[in-house]
C-alpha positions as CSV (number, residue, x, y, z in Angstrom):
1,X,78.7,58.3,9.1
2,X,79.1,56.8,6.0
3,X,81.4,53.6,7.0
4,X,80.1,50.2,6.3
5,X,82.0,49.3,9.9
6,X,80.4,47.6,12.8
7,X,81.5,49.8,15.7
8,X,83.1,47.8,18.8
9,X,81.6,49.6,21.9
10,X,77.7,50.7,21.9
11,X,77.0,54.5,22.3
12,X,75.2,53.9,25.4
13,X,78.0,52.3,26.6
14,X,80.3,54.3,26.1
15,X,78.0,57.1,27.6
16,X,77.4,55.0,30.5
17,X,81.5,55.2,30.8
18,X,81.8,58.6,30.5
19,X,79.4,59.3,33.3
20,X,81.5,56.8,35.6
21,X,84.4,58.5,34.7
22,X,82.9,62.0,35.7
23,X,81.4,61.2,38.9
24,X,77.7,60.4,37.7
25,X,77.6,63.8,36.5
26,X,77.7,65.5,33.2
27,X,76.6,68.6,31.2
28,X,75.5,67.4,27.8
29,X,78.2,69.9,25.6
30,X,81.1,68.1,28.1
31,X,80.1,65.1,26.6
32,X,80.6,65.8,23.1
33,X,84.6,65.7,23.2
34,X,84.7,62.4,25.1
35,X,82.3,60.6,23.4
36,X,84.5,61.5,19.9
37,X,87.1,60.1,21.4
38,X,85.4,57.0,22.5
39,X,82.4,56.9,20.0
40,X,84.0,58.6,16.7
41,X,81.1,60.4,15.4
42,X,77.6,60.2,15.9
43,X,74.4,62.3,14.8
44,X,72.5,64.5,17.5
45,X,69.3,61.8,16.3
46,X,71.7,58.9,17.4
47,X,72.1,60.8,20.8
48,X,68.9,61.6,21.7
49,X,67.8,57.8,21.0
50,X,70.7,56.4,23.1
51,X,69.6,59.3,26.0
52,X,66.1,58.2,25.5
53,X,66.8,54.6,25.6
54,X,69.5,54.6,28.9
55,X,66.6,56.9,30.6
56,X,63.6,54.8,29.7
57,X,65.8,51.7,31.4
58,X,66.2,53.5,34.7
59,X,69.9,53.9,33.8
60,X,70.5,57.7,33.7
61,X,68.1,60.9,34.2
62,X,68.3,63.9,31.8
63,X,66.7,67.0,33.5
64,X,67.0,70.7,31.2
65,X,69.0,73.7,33.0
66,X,68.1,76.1,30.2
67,X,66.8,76.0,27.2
68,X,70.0,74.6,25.3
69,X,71.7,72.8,28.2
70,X,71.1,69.3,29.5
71,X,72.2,67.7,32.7
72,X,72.9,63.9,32.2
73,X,72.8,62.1,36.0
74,X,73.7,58.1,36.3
75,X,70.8,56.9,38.9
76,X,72.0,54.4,42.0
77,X,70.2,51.9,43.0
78,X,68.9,54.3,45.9
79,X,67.7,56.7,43.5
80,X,64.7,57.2,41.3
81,X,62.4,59.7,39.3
């Protein structure tokens, strides 16, 4: 993105509402339309780094299904990895 614009909502927020809005649960290529709509657009670097950052704060867990797929999981208080 090549905007000089301050966006309003955080992508890890707006991640973080997606995954309430699904149930906790989320494949990462579900995620792509949604977080458009939400996010406008965003790099697969910017992505990663929010992924890495929510997961790294105890926030979400991102586990592989296959080589291309990731599962994107909002932790509860009861839950850890």
């Amino acid at each position: 993105m090549t905007s000089a614009a301050w966006r309003v909502t955080p992508l890890k927020s707006c991640i973080l509402a997606i995954l309430e809005k699904r149930g906790g649960v989320i494949i990462e290529n579900e995620l792509e339309t949604p977080l458009r709509d939400l996010f406008g657009d965003y790099s697969e670097t910017e992505l990663n780094k929010a992924l890495l950052s929510l997961e790294t704060n105890g926030l979400i867990h991102v586990s592989w299904i296959s080589k291309t797929k990731r599962r994107i999981q909002k932790l509860t208080k009861d839950m850890s990895f």
